[in-house]
C-alpha positions as CSV (number, residue, x, y, z in Angstrom):
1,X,0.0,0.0,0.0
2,X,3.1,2.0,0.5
3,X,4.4,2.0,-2.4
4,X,0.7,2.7,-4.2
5,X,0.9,5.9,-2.0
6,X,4.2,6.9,-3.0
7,X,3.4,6.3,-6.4
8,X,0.0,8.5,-6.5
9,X,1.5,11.4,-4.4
10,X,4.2,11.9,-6.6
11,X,1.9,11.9,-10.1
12,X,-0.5,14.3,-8.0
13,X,2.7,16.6,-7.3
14,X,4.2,16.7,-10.4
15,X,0.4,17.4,-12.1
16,X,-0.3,20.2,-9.8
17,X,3.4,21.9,-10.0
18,X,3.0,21.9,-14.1
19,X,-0.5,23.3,-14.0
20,X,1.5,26.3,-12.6
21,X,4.3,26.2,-15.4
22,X,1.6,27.9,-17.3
23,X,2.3,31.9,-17.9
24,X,1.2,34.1,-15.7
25,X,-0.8,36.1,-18.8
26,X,-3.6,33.3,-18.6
27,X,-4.8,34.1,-15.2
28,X,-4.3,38.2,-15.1
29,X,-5.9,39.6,-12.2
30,X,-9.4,41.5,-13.9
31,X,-11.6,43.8,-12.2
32,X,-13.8,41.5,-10.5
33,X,-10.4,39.4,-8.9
34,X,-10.8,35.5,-8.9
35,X,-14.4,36.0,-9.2
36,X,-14.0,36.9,-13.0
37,X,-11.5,33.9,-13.5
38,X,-13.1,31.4,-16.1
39,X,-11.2,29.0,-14.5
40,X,-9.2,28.4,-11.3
41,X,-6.9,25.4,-10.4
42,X,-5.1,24.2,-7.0
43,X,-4.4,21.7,-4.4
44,X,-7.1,20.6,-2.0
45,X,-6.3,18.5,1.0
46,X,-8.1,16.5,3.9
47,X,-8.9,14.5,6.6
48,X,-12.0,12.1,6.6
49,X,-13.7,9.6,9.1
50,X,-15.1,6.9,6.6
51,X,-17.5,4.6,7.9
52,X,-17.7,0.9,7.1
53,X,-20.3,-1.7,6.9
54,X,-19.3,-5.2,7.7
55,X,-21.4,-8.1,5.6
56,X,-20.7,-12.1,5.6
57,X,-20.7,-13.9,1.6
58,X,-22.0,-17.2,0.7
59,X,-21.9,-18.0,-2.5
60,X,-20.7,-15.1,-4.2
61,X,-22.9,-12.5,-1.9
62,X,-23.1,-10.4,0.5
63,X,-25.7,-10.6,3.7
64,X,-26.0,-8.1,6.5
65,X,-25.4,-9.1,9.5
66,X,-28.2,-10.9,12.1
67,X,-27.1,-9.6,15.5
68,X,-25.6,-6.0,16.6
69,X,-24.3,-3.2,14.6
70,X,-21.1,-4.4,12.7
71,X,-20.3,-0.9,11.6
72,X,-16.7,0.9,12.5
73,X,-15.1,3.9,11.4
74,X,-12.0,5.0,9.9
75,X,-9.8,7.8,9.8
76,X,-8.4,8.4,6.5
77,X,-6.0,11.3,4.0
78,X,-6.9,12.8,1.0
79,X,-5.3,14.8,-1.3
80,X,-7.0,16.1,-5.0
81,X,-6.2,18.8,-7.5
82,X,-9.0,21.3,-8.6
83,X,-10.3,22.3,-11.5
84,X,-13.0,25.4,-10.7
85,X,-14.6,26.5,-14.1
86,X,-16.8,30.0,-13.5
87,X,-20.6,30.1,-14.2
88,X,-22.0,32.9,-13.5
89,X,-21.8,35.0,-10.6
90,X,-23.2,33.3,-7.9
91,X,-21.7,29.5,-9.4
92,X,-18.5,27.6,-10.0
93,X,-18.3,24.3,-11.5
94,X,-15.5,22.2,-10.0
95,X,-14.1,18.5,-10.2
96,X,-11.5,17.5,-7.4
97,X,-10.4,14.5,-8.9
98,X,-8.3,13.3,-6.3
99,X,-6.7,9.7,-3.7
100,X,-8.3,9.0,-0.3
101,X,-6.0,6.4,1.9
102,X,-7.1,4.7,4.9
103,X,-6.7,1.6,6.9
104,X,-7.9,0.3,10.2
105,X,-7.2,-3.0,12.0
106,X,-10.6,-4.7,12.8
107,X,-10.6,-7.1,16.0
108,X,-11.8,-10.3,16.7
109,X,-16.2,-10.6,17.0
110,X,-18.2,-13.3,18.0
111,X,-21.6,-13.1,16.3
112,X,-24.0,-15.5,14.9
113,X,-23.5,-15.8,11.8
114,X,-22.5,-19.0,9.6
115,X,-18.9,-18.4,9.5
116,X,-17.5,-16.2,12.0
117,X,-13.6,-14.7,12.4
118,X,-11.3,-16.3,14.5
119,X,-8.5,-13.8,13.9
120,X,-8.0,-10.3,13.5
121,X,-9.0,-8.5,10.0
122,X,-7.2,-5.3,8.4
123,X,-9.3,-3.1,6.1
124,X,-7.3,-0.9,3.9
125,X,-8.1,0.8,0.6
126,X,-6.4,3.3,-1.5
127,X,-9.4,5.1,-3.7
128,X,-9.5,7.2,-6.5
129,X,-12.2,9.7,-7.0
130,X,-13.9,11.5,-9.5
131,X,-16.2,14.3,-7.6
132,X,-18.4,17.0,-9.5
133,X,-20.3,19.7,-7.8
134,X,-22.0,22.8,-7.6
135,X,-20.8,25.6,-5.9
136,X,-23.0,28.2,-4.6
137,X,-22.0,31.5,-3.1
138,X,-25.3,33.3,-1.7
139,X,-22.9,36.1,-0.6
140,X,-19.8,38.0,0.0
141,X,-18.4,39.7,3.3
142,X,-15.5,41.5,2.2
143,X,-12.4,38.7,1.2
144,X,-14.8,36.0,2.4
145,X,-17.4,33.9,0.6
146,X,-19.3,31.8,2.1
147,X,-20.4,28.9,-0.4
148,X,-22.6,25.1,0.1
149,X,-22.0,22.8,-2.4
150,X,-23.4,19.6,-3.8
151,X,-22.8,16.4,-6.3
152,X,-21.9,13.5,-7.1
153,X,-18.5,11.3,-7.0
154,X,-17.3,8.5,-8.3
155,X,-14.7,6.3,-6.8
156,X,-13.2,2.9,-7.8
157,X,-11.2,1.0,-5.1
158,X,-7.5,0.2,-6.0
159,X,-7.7,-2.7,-3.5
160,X,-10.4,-4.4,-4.7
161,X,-9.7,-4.5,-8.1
162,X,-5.9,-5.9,-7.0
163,X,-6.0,-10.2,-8.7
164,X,-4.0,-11.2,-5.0
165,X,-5.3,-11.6,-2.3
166,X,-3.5,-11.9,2.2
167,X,-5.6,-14.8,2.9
168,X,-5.1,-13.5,6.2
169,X,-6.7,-10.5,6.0
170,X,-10.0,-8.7,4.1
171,X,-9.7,-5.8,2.3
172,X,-12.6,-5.8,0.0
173,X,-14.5,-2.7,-0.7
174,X,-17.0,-1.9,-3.7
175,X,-14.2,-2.1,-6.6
176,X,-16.8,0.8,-8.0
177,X,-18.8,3.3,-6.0
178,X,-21.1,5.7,-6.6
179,X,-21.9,8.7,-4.1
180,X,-24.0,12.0,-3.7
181,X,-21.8,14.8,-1.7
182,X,-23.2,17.9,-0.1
183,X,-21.0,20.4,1.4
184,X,-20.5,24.3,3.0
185,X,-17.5,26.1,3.0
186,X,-15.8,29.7,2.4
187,X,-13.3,31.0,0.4
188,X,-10.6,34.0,1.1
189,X,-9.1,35.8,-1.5
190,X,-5.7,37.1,-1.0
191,X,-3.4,38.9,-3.1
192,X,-1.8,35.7,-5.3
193,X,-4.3,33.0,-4.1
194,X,-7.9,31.7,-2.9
195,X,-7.4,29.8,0.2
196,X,-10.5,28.1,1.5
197,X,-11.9,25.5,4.1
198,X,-14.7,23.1,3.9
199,X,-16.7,20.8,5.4
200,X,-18.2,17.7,3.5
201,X,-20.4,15.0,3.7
202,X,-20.7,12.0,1.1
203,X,-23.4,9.2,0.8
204,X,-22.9,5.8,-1.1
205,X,-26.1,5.4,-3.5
206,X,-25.1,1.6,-4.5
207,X,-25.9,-1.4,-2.4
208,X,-23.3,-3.5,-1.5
209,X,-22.6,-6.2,-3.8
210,X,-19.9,-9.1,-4.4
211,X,-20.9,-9.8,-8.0
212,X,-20.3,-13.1,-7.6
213,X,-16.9,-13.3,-7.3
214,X,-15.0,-13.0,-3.9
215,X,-14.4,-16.0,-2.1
216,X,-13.3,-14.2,1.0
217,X,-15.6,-14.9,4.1
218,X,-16.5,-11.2,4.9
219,X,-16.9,-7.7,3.1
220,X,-16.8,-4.4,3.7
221,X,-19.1,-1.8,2.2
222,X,-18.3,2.0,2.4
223,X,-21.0,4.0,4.3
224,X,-20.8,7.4,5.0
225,X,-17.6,9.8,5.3
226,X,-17.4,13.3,6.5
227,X,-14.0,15.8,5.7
228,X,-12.5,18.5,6.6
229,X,-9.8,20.1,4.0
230,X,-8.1,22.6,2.5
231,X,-8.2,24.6,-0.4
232,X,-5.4,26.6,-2.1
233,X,-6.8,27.5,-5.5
234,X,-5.1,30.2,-8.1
């Protein structure tokens, strides 16, 4: 997983430093500042608490589990570039397309269920994403704009699509995922930059689902995640 991380954080470096290699006549500061800007690009980063659903398979799928709540969550990284395309006044456009790591150790249960684990489970996924949303600025306080967002994301789980598999350990996720976002935020225009923060929420809208194929005796299925990050845009 390391090495996958390594890997992803240096192509995400070396995108984001040559968007920046482009002259400085292509984003002149206008009248109207980064509001007028027909397109603005940065670096967004951010922590998340992701929370995961634990199922059982039998023959090929996946079944929720009889007793308790087999739900945990997971503190996880994420790091995207951004691509904010202008409107009209009051909306942006953006994509964040982007990594999100995390990883959590899960501990031995004893339910009732037809197969249950003896010994202890690691989750771990390392998941692209594809988010596109709607930005909406209602109004501005001097440098400061307030904004709520919302969209939808894809994701497909590096993991999960891996052909081997540590018998001693499950790390499935959806290989694909679907997800509607909803956010609020602000943005602060200084002289060279937009910084800004936000708050987001994310919502899987596909049931879980082995398609048949993992022999592994339990799954995981991504419920909600909530994040805090960020935002350096120019």
């Amino acid at each position: 997983m390391v090495k996958h991380i390594k890997k992803v954080a240096l192509l995400l470096c070396i995108s984001f430093l040559s968007f920046h290699s482009v002259p400085a006549q292509a984003q002149e500061q206008e009248a109207g500042g980064f509001d007028s800007h027909k397109l603005l690009y940065g670096l967004h980063l951010g922590f998340t608490e992701n929370r995961v659903d634990l199922y059982y398979t039998q023959g090929g799928e996946a079944y929720a589990w009889e007793d308790g709540n087999y739900s945990f969550n997971v503190p996880g990284f994420r790091i995207a570039t951004i691509w904010d395309f202008r409107l009209g006044n009051h909306f942006r456009l953006r994509t964040m397309p982007g990594v999100m790591f995390f990883g959590r150790n899960l501990e031995s249960i004893d339910a009732v269920v037809p197969i249950s684990p003896s010994i202890d489970y690691k989750v771990e996924s390392v998941l692209g994403e594809l988010p596109v949303d709607v930005k909406f600025y209602p109004f501005r306080s001097g440098k400061i704009k307030p904004y709520l967002c919302s969209g939808l994301s894809y994701g497909f789980d590096f993991t999960s699509l891996r052909k081997d598999s540590d018998a001693e350990s499950v790390q499935r996720l959806n290989a694909h995922d679907l997800r509607y976002t909803f956010g609020v935020g602000f943005d602060r225009d200084t002289r060279y930059l937009r910084l800004g923060m936000e708050l987001k929420a994310s919502f899987g809208l596909l049931s879980p689902s082995t398609g048949g194929n993992y022999d592994n005796a339990f799954y995981f299925h991504g419920g909600p995640s909530f994040s805090i990050g960020i935002n350096i845009e120019a």
